[in-house]
N, C-alpha and C positions, 0 to 999 in steps of 0.2 A: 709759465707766465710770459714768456717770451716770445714766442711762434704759435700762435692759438688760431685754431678756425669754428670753435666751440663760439655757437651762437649766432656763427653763419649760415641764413636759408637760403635755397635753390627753390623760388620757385615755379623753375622748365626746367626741360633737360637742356636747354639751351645753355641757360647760365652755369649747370652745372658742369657744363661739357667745354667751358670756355676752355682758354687757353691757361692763364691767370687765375684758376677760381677759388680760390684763397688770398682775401683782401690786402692782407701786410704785403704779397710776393705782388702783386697789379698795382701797390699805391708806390714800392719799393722798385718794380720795374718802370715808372710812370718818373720818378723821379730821380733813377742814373739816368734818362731819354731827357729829362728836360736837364739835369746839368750835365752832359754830353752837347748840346744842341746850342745851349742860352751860355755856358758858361766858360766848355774850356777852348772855343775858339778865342776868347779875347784872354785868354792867358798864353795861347799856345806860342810856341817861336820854331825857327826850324831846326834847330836839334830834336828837340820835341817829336817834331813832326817829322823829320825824317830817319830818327833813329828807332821809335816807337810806336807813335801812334798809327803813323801811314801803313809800315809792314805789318802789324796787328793787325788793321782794321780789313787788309786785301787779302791776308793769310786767313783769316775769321772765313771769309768769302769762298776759300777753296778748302778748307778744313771741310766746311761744312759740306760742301760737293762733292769731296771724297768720303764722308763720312755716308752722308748718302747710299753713294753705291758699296760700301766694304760695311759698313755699320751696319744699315738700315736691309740691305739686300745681300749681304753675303756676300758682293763679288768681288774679290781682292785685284786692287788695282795700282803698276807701281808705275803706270802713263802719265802722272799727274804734269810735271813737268812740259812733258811735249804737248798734251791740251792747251797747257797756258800759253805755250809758245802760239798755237794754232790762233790763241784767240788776240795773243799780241800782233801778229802777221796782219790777221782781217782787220783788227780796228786800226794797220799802219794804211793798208790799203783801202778799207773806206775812207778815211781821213783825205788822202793821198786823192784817189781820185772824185769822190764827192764833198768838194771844199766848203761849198756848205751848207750841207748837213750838218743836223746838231749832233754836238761829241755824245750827248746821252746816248739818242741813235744810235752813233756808231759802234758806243759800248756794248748797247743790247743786242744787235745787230752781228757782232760778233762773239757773243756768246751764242748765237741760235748758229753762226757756223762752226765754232766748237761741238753746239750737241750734236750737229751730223755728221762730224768727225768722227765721237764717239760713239753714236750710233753704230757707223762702221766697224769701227775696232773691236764694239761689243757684241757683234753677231757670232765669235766662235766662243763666249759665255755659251752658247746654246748648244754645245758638244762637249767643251769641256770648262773643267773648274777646278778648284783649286790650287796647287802649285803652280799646274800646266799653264792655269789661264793666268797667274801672276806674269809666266813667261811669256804668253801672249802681250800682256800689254806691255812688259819691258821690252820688247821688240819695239813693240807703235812709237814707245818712247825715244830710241835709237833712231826708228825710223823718220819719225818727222822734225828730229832734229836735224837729220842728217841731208832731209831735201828744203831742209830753211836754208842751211849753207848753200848746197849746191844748183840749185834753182835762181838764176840772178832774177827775174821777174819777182820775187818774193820781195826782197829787197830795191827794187828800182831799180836796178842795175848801180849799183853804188859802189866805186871801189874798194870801200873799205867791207863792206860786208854788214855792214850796220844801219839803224833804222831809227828813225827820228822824227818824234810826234810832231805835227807844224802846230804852230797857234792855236787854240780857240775859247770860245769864250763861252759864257752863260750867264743869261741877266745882266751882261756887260762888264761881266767879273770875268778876268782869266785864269782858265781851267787847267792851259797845257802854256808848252811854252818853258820860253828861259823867265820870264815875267810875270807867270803864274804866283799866287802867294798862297804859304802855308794854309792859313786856316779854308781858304776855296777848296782846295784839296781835299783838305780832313773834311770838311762837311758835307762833299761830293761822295768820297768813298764811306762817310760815314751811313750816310743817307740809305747807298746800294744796298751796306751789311743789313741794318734794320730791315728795309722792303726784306729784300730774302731771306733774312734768317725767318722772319713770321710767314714769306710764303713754304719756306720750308717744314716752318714747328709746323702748319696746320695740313702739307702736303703728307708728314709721315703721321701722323692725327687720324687719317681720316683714309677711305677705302683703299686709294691707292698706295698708304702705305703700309696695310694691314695686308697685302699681296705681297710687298714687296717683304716684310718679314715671315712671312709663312713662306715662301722662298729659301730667306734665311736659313730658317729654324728645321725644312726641310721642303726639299724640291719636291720630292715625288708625292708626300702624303699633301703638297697644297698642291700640285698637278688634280689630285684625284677626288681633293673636294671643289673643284673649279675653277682654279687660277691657271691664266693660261701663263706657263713659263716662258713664252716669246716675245709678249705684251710688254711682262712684270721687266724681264732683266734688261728688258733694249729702252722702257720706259727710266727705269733706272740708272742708263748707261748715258742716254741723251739727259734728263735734268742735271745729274751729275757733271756732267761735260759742259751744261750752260752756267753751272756756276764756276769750275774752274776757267772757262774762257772769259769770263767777267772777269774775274778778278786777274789772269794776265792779262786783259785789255788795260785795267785799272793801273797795274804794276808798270806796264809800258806807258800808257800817254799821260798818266796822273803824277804817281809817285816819280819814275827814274826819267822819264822822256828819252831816253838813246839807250839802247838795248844791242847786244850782239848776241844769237840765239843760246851758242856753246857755252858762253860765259853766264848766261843769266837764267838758262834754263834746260840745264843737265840735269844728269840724273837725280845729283844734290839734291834738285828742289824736289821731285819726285819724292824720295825717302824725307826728309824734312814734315813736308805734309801730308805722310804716313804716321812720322811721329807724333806729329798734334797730335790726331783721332785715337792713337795707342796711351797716349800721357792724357791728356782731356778725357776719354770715354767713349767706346765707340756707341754706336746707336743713341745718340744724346748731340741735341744743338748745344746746347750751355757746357758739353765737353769739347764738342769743338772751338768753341771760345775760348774756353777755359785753359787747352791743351797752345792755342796758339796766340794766347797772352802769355802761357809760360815761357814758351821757347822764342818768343820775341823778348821780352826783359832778361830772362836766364844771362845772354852773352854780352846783353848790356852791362848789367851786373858785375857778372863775372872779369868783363875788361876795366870798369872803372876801379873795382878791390883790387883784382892782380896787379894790372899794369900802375894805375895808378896810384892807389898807394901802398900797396907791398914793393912796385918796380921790378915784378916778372917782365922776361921777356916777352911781345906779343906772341910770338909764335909759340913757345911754351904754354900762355895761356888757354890761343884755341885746340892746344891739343888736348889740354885738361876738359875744357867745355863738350870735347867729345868723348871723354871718360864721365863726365856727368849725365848727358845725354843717354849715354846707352847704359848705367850704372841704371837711370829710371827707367827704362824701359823692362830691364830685364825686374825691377822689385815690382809695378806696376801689374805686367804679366803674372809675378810669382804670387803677389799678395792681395790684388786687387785688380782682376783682367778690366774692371770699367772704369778705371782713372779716378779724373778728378771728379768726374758727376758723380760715382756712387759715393764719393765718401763728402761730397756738398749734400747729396740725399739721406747720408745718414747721422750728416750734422742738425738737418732740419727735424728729422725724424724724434733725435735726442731733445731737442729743447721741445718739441709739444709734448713730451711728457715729463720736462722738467718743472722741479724739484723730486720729482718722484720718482724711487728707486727705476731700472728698466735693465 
């Protein structure tokens, strides 16, 4: 009685091929969007906004990027970090040298220098996979951090070594900036997550991403029914890449505005948003949400109970947060390798035939 589609008609294939095609989930997702959009900008404050809502909303953003390419196609990827740096770099230097140009631009603009990043790096997916190709990208990862330091042209030549979004605006509201306010922010980044996560539900939907799982599921028997495997995994490797470079553009000129590479995008982040898509669900958008709403609240959490009212040391604390951390990782794996989507999908499952025995 509770989750019913009984008396639901389709009729096209259109409708029934929607994205939403079960009324409660379209009227239920129509209405977190509009109190998301109408209501919690004019609650929000900056704690809010920059202890939760902002890194959820850009971590959402590259969850789903990597889940893409490691979910959706197979290819295990632990570069996450250095993409975002890539894509934090280009949106310092459009900014920097195209003053004005609009920040959207510059955002988008540097997630499509992200995908030919990754494009590159994904071309030895086409030899090798697995482990090996894990160690490929943890190389990339090494590697373009280590020419963001070393490279002063990357940085302006800045003594410090660091990088710093200037001003700008949208609709006459500031976007970046010391001056910037919370809710511009959240509605900016919130906006991105939306656009792309539905261009991504309906990217793995639909042809391209029924290659990019037959890939998955196995290379040579989709080689032999007509996927071309050089198309599938570098297509894979570029959309992946424009969404992690989005959301370190986002991280850079939205959320933090001053950035040092080493500091803000080591390997940490890398494994980080591995973890989402292993705790959320891989091959699932609503896991990668789901996976990087957990591990954005989780340490929230965890520091306001410990530290503040038990009076743990902080440092004691985050070391515990990384005994939680990998404590889900390994029962997730043991008992449930799709996180949090199969067991959302199997809550839903349970109420359309509730009351009734199953």
């Amino acid at each position: 009685m509770l989750y019913r589609e009984v008396g639901e008609f389709k009729p096209s294939y259109k409708k029934d091929q929607q994205t939403f095609p079960i009324r409660l989930d379209r009227y239920g997702y129509y209405a977190i969007l509009a109190f998301a959009f109408f209501v919690v900008p004019f609650l929000i404050n900056d704690y809010w906004a920059n202890a939760i809502l902002l890194p959820f909303l850009i971590f959402g953003i590259a969850a789903i990027g990597l889940n893409i390419l490691t979910g959706y196609c197979g290819q295990v990827s632990l570069g996450s970090g250095g993409f975002m740096a890539v894509g934090a770099y280009a949106c310092y230097k459009l900014m920097t040298g195209f003053p004005d140009l609009n920040i959207i631009f510059c955002i988008m603009l540097s997630g499509g220098v992200t995908a030919l990043v990754g494009i590159m790096f994904g071309l030895p997916s086409l030899r090798i996979k697995g482990f090996y190709l894990a160690v490929a990208t943890l190389a990339a990862q090494f590697f373009l951090v280590w020419i963001f330091n070393k490279v002063a042209w990357f940085y302006n030549y800045s003594a410090s070594g660091q990088i710093t979004a200037p001003e700008r605006t949208l609709f006459g509201l500031r976007v970046t900036g010391a001056n910037a306010t919370p809710e511009v922010a959240y509605l900016v980044c919130l906006s991105f997550l939306v656009v792309m996560a539905l261009i991504a539900r309906n990217l793995t939907r639909g042809s391209v991403g029924r290659k990019w799982m037959a890939i998955r599921d196995m290379d040579i028997a989709a080689e032999i029914i007509g996927v071309n495997p050089l198309m599938a995994k570098l297509t894979a490797f570029g959309v992946s890449s424009f969404y992690v470079g989005i959301a370190g553009a986002l991280l850079f000129s939205v959320y933090l505005g001053a950035v040092e590479v080493g500091e803000v995008f080591g390997i940490q982040k890398s494994f980080l948003i591995l973890f989402m898509i292993i705790i959320g669900g891989l091959g699932s958008i609503f896991g990668s949400l789901a996976g990087a709403a957990f591990l954005v609240l989780m340490p929230v959490v965890l520091k306001n109970v410990m530290v503040g009212q038990l009076g743990w040391a902080v440092d004691i604390a985050a070391h515990f947060e990384f005994l939680v951390v990998g404590a889900l990782i390994i029962f997730f794996l043991i008992v449930e390798p799709h996180g949090f989507a199969m067991l959302w999908r199997i809550i839903k499952e349970k109420l359309r035939l509730w009351p009734f025995p199953h």
